[in-house]
C-alpha positions, 0 to 999 in steps of 0.5 A: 376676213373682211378682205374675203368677205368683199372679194366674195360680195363682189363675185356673187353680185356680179354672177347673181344676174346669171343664176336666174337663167332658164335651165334647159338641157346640157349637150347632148352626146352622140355616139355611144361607143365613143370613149370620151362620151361619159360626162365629168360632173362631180361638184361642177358642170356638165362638161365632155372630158376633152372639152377641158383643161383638166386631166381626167380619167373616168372609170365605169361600173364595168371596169370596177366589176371586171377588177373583182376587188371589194376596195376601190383603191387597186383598181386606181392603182392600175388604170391612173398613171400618176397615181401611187396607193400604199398598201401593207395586206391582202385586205384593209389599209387600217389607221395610225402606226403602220397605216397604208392606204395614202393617195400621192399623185404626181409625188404631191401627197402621202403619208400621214396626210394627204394632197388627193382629196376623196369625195363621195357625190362631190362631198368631201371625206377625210378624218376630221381631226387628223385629214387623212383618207379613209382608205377602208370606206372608199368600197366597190359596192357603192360605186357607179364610177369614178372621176379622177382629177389629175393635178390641182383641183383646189379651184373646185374643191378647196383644201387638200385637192392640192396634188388632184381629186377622185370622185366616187359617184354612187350607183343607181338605177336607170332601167325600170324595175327592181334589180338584186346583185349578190357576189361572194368570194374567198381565197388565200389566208382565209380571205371572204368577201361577200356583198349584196345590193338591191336597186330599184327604180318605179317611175321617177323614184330610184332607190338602192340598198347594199351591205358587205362583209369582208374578213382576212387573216392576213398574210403574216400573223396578228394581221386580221382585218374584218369589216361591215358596212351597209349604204342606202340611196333614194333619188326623186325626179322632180319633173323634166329637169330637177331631182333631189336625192340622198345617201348614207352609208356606215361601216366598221373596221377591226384591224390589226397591225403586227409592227415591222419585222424589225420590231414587231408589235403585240396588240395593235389593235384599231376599232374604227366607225364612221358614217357620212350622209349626204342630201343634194337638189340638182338640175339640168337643162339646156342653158344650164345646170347646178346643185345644193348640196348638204353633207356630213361625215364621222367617225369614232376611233378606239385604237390601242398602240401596243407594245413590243415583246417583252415589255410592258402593255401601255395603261391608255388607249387612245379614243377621238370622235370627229365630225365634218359638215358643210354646204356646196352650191354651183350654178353653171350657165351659157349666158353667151354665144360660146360661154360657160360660167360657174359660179359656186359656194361652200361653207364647211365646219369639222373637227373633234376630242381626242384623249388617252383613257386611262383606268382611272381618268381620262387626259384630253389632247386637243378639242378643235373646230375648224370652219371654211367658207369660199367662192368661187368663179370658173368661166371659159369661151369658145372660139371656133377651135380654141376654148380659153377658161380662167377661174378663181377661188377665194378661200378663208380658213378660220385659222390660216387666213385667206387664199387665192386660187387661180386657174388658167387653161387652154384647149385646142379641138382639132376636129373630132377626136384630137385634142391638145391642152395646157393647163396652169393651176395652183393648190393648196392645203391647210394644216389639220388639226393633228398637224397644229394641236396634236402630239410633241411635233404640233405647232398652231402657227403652221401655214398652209402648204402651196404649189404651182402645176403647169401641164401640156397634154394631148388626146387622140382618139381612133377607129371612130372613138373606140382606142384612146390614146393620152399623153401629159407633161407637167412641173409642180413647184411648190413651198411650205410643205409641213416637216417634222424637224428637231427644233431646240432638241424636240420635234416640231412640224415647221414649214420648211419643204419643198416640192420640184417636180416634174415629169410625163403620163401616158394612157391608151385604152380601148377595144382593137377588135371584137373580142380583145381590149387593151388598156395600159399606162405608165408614169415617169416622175423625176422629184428633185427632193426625195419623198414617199410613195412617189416611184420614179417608174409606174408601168401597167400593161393588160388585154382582156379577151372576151367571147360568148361567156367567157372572158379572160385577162391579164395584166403586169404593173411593174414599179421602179425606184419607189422610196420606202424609207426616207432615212436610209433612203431604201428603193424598191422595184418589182414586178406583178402579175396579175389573171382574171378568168370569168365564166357567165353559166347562165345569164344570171350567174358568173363564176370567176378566179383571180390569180394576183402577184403569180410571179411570186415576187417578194417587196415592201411598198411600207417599209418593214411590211412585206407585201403578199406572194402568190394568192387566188381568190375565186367567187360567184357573182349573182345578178337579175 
């Protein structure tokens, strides 16, 4: 910890000079119809995409309309070429046994825990006590857009960004004036879905408030799901270039899990509540640019493990509470000709109870709090066409001790719409507490798991920034990855795993002609080590045709050599196609039908869990 300590004093000396430089504005963009026009600033600077070494992909308000779902998660699905979401149901992801909604980029991640962080507004959210996502909060509703790290983001964000990160940035008001938005929809096995949101924006208060309602039967029996939630957001502009701003939001899930087809299971039943909140102070000028921000998250789970039929009903239930808070600041400024520099700290705490409530008593399992502190320093030069950027975080975790995370990259403009990058990163991830204290498997001498990225990726823009084209090579190797082997006849979470990857990505995306848009995508990943969730194909195609008030489109993913069991080393491949019609009847009106998995195709993406077939949803969506 003194090791830490000094390195951080040290750091913090060094940049304190720089944070009293005048804020001004941060570069200005041109050209609106270009692509890359939309800023990446989630927890730290204001940079163009292209600009960095970093492979980032942004999606819009637009985008997230256009794909009609109420989940975040199927949208990612499709427009990230290196990003693979498990799924079970035609709604909700649910926790525990049987589970899906695990993030895996690259092959780095998966279940039970993760190596993609999520962050609402640059906060962090996962389960305090286990470190997994919370697949059914990351909703539609309550986003604006979504920045998308592909690779290492550790530098930025710390733990469990080890494979990248995606950014979910609330929405907000930018016109004057008060704005409602309604949108109900329903379709097959019984499945609603209906939200409502009302912005408002009178000179340099904005504010929003939304609710939502989702419900499902489910496809197969005793899978229902159903869901409320609710969010508020209020923002103060505090002059020319500071604001402050807050939001909250809370939901809870009912699901049910009906086991494999194997082995069915009788009441899996899952109860969960959370709520996070956040409170942050920003600005932005033409030097420079920073934020304060203060957030927390937690939840309640009240989860019942079932039985199979013909035995007996267990005597507990499982009952946890968690919690996570912390403190981010980032300044970044141009003291030089050429240069930018971020320097940045946070401070975060989490844990939680968890016990088996029986009749009679109640049997504690583990009472953890964790704490992190770190630093972190990022600086890039310009030099004519070449930017060289370096950075390093210093990490100490409570339990595991201190890590160093570098980063170094290079990119090359050659002119305005070529770009050619390479970028070397290492991440890392901390045990959670489930993985140290939890269950017969916990071990509390775990270390953290690690990994190197190196990555070359190219850009290249046309017709004057409206068509995109990217493409990536990158290797991640990386060691200690936490397995649950038998040990001494018992099984024990040990540090024994190993990633080797590597692999291409590739991305075109943007309007050919007035009425048409293209958008695809496609992975290939080569993985030395077996492992889930990570296919060794992922191909998205869709064109979307949009004329006076009708717009249409389609699109096929199609998915090959995806590992649905480790033991029997199970692989599937399949098909889906996908339509969207929409129709605007009046300028506050749009009526619209979807049509997903058309071809019918029967396949397992959990093992034992058959996906939906053919399904329609059709709705309404109302806004002034």
């Amino acid at each position: 910890m003194m090791r830490f300590v000094t390195i951080l004093a040290g750091m913090l000396l060094l940049a304190a000079p720089l944070f009293a430089t005048p804020v001004a504005a941060v570069r200005e963009l041109g050209d609106t119809t270009r692509i890359e026009q939309v800023v990446i600033v989630g927890r730290n600077r204001a940079l163009p995409a292209g600009s960095q070494p970093l492979s980032v992909t942004v999606l819009g308000r637009e985008q997230i309309d256009r794909r009609g779902e109420a989940s975040l998660l199927p949208l990612l699905n499709e427009q990230i070429p290196g990003l693979f979401i498990t799924s079970r149901g035609i709604m909700g992801y649910g926790v525990s046994t049987g589970a899906a909604g695990s993030l895996n980029m690259r092959g780095v991640g998966g279940s039970p825990t993760t190596g993609v962080l999520v962050l609402i507004d640059g906060a962090p959210q996962y389960m305090g006590l286990m470190g997994h996502p919370l697949a059914d909060s990351y909703q539609t509703l309550f986003a604006e857009r979504v920045e998308v790290v592909s690779g290492p983001a550790s530098l930025m964000y710390g733990s469990n960004a080890m494979g990248g990160a995606v950014n979910i940035i609330t929405r907000e008001q930018h016109e004057e004036g008060l704005r409602p938005a309604f949108r109900l929809m329903y379709g097959s096995w019984n499945t609603l879905s209906a939200d409502a949101a009302l912005q408002l924006r009178k000179g340099r208060f904005r504010g929003s408030v939304a609710a939502s309602c989702n419900r499902s039967d489910g496809h197969r029996p005793d899978m229902g799901f159903s869901q409320w939630s609710g969010g508020v957001k209020g923002g103060w502009d505090l002059g020319e270039s500071w604001k402050v701003s807050g939001q909250a939001n809370l939901s809870r899930s009912l699901s049910s899990n009906p086991g494999t087809v194997a082995s069915p299971l009788l009441d899996n039943d899952a109860d969960i509540l959370r709520g996070n909140a956040s409170l942050a102070l920003e600005h932005a000028g033409r030097i420079g640019s920073g934020a304060l921000r203060v957030y927390g998250s937690w939840g309640r789970h009240r989860i019942n493990d079932g039985y199979s039929p013909g035995a007996e009903p267990l005597e507990y239930r499982f009952r946890s509470t968690d919690f996570m808070c912390g403190v981010a600041a980032h300044e970044s400024f141009r003291p030089w000709r050429g240069g930018t520099v971020t320097a940045g700290a946070d401070w975060q705490c989490f844990g939680g109870l968890a016990w088996q409530q029986y009749p009679d008593r109640r049997e504690e399992l583990a009472d953890k709090t964790f704490h992190e502190v770190a630093g972190y320093l990022d600086v890039s030069q310009q030099w004519g066409i070449v930017t060289l950027s370096s950075g390093l975080r210093v990490d100490a975790h409570s339990r595991t001790g201190v890590q160093l995370v570098p980063r170094f990259g290079v990119v090359f403009e050659l002119g305005s719409s070529t770009w050619l990058k390479a970028n070397a990163a290492r991440g890392f991830r901390n045990p959670t507490i489930r993985e140290m204290y939890l269950f017969p498997p916990q071990n509390p001498d775990l270390k953290p798991e690690h990994l190197w990225n190196f990555e070359l990726s190219c850009r290249q823009e046309f017709l004057g920034g409206k068509v995109s084209v990217t493409a990536a090579l990158f290797r991640i190797h990386g060691a200690d990855l936490i397995q649950t082997l038998s040990v001494e006849g018992r099984p024990r979470n040990v540090n024994i795993g190993k990633v080797d990857n590597w692999g291409a990505e590739g991305s075109v995306s943007g309007r050919i002609a007035r009425c048409w848009r293209v958008n695809a995508n496609y992975a290939w990943l080569h993985a030395k080590y077996r492992m889930l969730a990570a296919p060794e194909h992922k191909l998205y195609a869709g064109v979307e045709f949009l004329r006076n008030r009708w717009s249409l489109s389609s699109g096929a993913q199609y998915v090959r050599g995806l590992c649905t069991d480790l033991g029997s080393g199970a692989r599937e491949t399949y098909l889906l196609w996908n339509v969207r019609c929409a129709c605007r009847l009046h300028r506050s009106v749009e009526c619209f039908v979807h049509g997903e998995n058309l071809l019918d195709r029967r396949y397992e993406i959990n093992a034992g869990y058959p996906m939906p077939g053919a399904n329609v949803t059709a709705g309404v969506r109302l806004s002034f």
